[in-house]
GUSETI-349731 format. One line per 5 residues: number of its first residue (from 1); their letters; for each residue x, y, z of C-alpha. Coordinates in Angstrom, 2 decimals, decimal comma. Example, Ala and Ser with C-alpha at 12.3 -4.5 7.8 and 13.67 -1.06 7.14 Angstrom:
! GUSETI-349731
1 = AS = 12,30:-4,50:7,80 | 13,67:-1,06:7,14
END
This chain:
! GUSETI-349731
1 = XXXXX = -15,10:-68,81:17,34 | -16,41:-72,24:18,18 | -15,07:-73,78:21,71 | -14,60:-77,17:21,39 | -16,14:-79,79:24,06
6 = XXXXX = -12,66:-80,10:26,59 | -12,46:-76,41:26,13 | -16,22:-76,20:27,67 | -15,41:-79,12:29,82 | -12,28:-77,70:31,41
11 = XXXXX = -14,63:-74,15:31,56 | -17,45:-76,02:33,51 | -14,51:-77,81:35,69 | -13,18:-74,44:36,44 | -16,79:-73,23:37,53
16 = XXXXX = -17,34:-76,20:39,19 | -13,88:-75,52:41,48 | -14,95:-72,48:41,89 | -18,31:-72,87:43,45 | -16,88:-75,52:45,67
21 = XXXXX = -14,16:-73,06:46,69 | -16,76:-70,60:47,40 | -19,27:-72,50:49,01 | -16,15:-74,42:51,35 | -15,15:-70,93:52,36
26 = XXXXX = -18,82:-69,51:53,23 | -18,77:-72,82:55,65 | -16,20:-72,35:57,97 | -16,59:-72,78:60,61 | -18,18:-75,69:59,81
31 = XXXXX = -18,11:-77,04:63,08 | -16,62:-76,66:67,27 | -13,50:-74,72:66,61 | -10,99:-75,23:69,32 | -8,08:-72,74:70,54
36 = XXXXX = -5,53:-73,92:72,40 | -4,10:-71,27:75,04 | -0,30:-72,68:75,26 | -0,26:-71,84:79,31 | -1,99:-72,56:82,32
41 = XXXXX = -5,63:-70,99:83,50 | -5,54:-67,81:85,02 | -2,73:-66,09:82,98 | -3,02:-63,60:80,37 | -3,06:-65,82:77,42
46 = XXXXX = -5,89:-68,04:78,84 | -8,05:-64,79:79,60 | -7,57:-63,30:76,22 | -8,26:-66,83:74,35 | -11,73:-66,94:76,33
51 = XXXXX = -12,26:-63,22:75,53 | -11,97:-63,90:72,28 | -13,52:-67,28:71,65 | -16,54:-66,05:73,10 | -16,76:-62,79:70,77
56 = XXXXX = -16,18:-65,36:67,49 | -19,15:-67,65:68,84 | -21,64:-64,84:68,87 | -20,40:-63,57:65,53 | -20,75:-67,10:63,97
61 = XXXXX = -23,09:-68,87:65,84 | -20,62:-72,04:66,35 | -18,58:-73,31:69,44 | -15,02:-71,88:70,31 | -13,53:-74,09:72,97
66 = XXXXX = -10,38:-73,10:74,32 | -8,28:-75,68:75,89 | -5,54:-75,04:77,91 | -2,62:-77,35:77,34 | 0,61:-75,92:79,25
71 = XXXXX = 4,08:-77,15:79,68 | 7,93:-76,84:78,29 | 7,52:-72,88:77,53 | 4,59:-73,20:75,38 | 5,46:-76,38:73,30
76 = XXXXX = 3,03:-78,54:74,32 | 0,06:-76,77:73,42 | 2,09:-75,22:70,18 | 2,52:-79,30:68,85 | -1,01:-80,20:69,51
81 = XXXXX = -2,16:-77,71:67,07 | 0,55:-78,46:64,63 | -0,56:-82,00:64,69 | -4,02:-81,19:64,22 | -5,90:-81,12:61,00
86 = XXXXX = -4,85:-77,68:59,09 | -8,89:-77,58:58,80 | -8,57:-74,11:60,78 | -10,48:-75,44:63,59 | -7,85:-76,28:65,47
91 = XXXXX = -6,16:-72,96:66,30 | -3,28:-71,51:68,46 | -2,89:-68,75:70,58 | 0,18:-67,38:69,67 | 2,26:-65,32:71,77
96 = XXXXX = 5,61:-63,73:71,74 | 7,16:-66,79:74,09 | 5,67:-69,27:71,43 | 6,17:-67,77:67,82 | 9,31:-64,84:68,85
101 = XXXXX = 11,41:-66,51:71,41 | 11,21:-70,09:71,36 | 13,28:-70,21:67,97 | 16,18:-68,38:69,71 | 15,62:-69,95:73,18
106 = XXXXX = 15,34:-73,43:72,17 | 18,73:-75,66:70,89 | 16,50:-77,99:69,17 | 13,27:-76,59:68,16 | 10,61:-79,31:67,88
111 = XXXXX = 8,94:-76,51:65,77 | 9,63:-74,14:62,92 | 7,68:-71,17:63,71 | 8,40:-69,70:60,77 | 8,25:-73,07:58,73
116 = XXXXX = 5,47:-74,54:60,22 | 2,97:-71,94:61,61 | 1,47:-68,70:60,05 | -0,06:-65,41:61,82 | -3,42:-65,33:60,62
121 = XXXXX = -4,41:-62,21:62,83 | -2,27:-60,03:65,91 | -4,79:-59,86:68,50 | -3,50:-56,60:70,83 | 0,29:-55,23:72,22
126 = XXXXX = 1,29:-54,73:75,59 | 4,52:-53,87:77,80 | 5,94:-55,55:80,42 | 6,38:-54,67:83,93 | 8,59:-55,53:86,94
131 = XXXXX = 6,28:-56,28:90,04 | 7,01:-56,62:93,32 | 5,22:-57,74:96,66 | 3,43:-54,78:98,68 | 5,27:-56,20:102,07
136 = XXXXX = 8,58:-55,93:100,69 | 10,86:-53,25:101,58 | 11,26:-51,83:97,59 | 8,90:-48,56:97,16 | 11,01:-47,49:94,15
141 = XXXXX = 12,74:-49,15:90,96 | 15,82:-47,73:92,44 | 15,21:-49,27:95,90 | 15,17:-52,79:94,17 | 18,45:-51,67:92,02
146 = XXXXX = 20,30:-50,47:95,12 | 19,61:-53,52:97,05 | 20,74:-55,61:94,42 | 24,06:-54,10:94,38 | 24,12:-54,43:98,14
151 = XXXXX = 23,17:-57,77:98,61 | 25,43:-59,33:95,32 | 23,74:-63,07:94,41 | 21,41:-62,79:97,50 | 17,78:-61,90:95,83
156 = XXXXX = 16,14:-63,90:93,40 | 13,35:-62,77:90,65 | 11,21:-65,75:89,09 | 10,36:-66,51:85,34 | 8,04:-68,98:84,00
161 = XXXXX = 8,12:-67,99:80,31 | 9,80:-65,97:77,70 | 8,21:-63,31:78,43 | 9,65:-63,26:82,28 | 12,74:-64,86:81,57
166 = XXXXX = 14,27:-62,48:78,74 | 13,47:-59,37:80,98 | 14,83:-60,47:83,97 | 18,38:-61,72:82,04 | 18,46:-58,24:80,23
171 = XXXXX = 17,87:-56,17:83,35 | 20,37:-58,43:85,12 | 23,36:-57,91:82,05 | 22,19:-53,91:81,02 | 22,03:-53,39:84,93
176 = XXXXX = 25,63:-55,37:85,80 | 23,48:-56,81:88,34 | 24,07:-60,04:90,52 | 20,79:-62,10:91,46 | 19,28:-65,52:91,12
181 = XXXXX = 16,85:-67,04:88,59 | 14,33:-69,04:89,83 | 12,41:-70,78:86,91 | 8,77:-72,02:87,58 | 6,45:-74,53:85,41
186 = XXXXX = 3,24:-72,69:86,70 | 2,52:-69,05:86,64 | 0,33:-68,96:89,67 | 3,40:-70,54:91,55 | 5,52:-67,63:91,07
191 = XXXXX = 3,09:-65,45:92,43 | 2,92:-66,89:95,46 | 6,18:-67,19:95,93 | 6,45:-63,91:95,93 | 3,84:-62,76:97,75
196 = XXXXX = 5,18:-65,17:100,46 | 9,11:-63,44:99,73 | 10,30:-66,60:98,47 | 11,25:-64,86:95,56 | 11,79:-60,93:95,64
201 = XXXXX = 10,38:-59,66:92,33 | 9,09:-60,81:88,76 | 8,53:-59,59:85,05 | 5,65:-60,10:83,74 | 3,07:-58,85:80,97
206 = XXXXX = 0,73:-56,30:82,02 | -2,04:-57,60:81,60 | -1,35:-60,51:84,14 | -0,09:-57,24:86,66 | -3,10:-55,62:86,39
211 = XXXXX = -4,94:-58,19:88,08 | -3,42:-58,67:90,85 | -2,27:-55,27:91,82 | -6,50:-54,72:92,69 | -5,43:-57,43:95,44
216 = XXXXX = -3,04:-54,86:97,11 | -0,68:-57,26:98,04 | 1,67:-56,21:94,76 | 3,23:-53,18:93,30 | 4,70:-52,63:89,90
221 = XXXXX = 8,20:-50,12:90,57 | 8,71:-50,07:86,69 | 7,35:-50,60:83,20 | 9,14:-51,87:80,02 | 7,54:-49,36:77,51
226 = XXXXX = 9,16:-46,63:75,61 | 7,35:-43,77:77,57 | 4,93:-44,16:81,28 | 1,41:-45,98:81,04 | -1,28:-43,51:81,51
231 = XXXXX = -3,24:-45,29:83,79 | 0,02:-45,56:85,88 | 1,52:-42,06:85,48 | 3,73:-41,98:88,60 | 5,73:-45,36:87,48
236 = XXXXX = 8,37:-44,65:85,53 | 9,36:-46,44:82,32 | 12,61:-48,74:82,76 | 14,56:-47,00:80,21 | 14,32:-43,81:81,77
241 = XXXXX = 17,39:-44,71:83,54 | 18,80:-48,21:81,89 | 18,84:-47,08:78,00 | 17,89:-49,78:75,74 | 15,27:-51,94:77,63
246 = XXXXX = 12,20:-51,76:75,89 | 9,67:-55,07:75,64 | 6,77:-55,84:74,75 | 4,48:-58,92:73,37 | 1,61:-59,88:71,51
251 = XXXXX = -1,22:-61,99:71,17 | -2,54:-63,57:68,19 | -4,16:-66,52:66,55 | -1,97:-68,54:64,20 | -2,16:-71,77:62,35
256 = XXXXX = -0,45:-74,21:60,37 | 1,55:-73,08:57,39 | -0,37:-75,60:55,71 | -3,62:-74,35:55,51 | -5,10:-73,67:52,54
261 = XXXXX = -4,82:-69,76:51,87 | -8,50:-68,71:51,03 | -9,41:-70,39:54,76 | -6,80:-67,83:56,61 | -7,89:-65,17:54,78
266 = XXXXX = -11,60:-65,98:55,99 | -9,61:-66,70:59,36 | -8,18:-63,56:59,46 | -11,23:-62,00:58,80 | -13,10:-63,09:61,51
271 = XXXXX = -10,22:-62,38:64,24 | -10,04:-59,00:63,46 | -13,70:-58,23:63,54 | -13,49:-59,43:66,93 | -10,71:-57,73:68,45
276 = XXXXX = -12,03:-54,68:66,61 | -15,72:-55,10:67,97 | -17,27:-53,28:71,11 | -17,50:-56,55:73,06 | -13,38:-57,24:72,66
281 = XXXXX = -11,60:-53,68:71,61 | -12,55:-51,81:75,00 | -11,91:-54,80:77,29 | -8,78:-55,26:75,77 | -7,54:-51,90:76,33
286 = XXXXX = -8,89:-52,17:80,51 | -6,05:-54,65:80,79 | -3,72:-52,49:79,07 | -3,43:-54,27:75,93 | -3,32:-52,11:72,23
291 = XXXXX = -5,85:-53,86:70,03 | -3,96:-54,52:67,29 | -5,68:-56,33:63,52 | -4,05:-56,25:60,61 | -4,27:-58,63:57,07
296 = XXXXX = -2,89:-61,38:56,59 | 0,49:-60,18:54,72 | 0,98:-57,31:57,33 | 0,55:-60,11:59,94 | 2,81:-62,44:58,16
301 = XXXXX = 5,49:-59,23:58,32 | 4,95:-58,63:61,82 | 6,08:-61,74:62,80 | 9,26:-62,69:61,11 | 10,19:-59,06:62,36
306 = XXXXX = 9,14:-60,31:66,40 | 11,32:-63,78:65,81 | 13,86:-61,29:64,49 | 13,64:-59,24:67,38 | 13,84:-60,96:69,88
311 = XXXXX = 16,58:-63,41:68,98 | 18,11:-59,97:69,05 | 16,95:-59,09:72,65 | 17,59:-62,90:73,65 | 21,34:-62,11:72,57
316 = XXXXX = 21,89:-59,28:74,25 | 20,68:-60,66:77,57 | 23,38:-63,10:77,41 | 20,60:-66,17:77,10 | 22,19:-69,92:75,54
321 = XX = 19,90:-71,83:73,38 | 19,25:-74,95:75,88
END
């Protein structure tokens, strides 16, 4: 059988497309790639961005800035990348506050996370944990609880994201418990206040615990897991006595929706290499994070069942979309 000329045309086209689809994929990244950490310095999304841009550098040989652009519970930094080029070198790091609980927490969504933004890798899992300061009078979980019901609307826990906020309202509802909510912009100001007693406990993710219990000035009294932490055996898990309160979050890096398929594959790729690799997997698990990679479909699963999640959780802890 003879092919006629458009037949070999549209043959050599197709060839053509596919080199160039090839060859655009074996170029990424083609140049700085940036990754925007949606809080403030110093927390635990900043520390694992920086882990991980500087494990994708070595393994490509091009720049991964992170930037750090914080403010209204992770939506600043989450818009910047959406308005960025879907190029995939602009790139978020997603968390649980940003991609889970925003869509529940928020009346009016400037984002879709499930429209606009896709998981192109999980990076690790962790717990929560409720932390007190080492000068206050709580030694226990049940010291905190009985003071609480002592002292009705007298103590007052702080939150500066999702993550510390949804806790703090389930504990507070599961509990039948009477405190104050003191919200914060700034991570690092919450800390402070409480190391000062302005405030009189917080949740927050392990990983950000972990660090400052070396000071000595904190102590964790409980941890949100299903079961203890081994490397804190003699803390007991909050469900152990109030059934039903179990968090946890994640990491990841996501992009836009919009970018083209064969580049967050590549994407994908890459992240989990890293959080799989010696220099990333082990330091991961010394702040008590699970590293967790997965492909791009399981990752795409995982998240609409998070967002699912924890509009459930957000629900049950009595929480209004504001």
């Amino acid at each position: 059988m003879q092919l006629t000329r458009r037949a070999c045309g549209g043959i050599a086209a197709a060839s053509l497309l596919g080199r160039q689809a090839e060859a655009q994929e074996q170029a990424f990244p083609r140049e700085q790639v940036r990754i925007v950490a949606p809080f403030a310095a110093g927390g635990s999304s900043d520390f694992i961005a920086r882990l991980m841009a500087r494990q994708m550098q070595a393994m490509t040989g091009k720049p991964f800035l992170v930037e750090n652009l914080a403010g209204g519970n992770g939506v600043v930094g989450t818009l910047a990348v959406l308005n960025a080029p879907a190029d995939g070198h602009t790139v978020l790091l997603g968390t649980t506050t940003t991609l889970s609980a925003n869509p529940h927490l928020l009346k009016q969504p400037p984002y879709d996370a499930a429209r606009d933004f896709m998981l192109a890798c999980p990076i690790g899992l962790s717990a929560g944990c409720l932390m007190v300061s080492a000068t206050s009078p709580y030694g226990s979980y049940q010291d905190l609880v009985a003071d609480l019901r002592r002292h009705p609307g007298q103590r007052n826990s702080g939150w500066f994201n999702a993550s510390s906020r949804i806790p703090a309202a389930l504990f507070k509802r599961l509990g039948q418990l009477d405190f104050e909510e003191v919200s914060y912009k700034v991570f690092g100001n919450a800390i402070s206040d409480l190391r000062t007693g302005l405030i009189h406990f917080v949740f927050l993710d392990m990983v950000a615990a972990d660090q400052y219990l070396a000071s000595g000035e904190f102590r964790v009294l409980a941890v949100s897991m299903p079961r203890r932490v081994a490397r804190w055996p003699d803390i007991p898990a909050m469900n152990e006595t109030m059934p039903g309160f179990e968090m946890g979050g994640y990491w990841g890096i996501a992009l836009r929706s919009t970018t083209p398929r064969p580049l967050l594959h590549q994407i994908n790729r890459l992240v989990a290499a890293a959080v799989q690799s010696e220099a990333v997997a082990p330091r991961l698990r010394d702040m008590l994070v699970e590293p967790t990679a997965m492909d791009l479909e399981a990752a795409a699963t995982y998240a609409a069942v998070e967002r699912e999640k924890w509009g459930r959780l957000i629900r049950l802890a009595g929480i209004e979309p504001e």
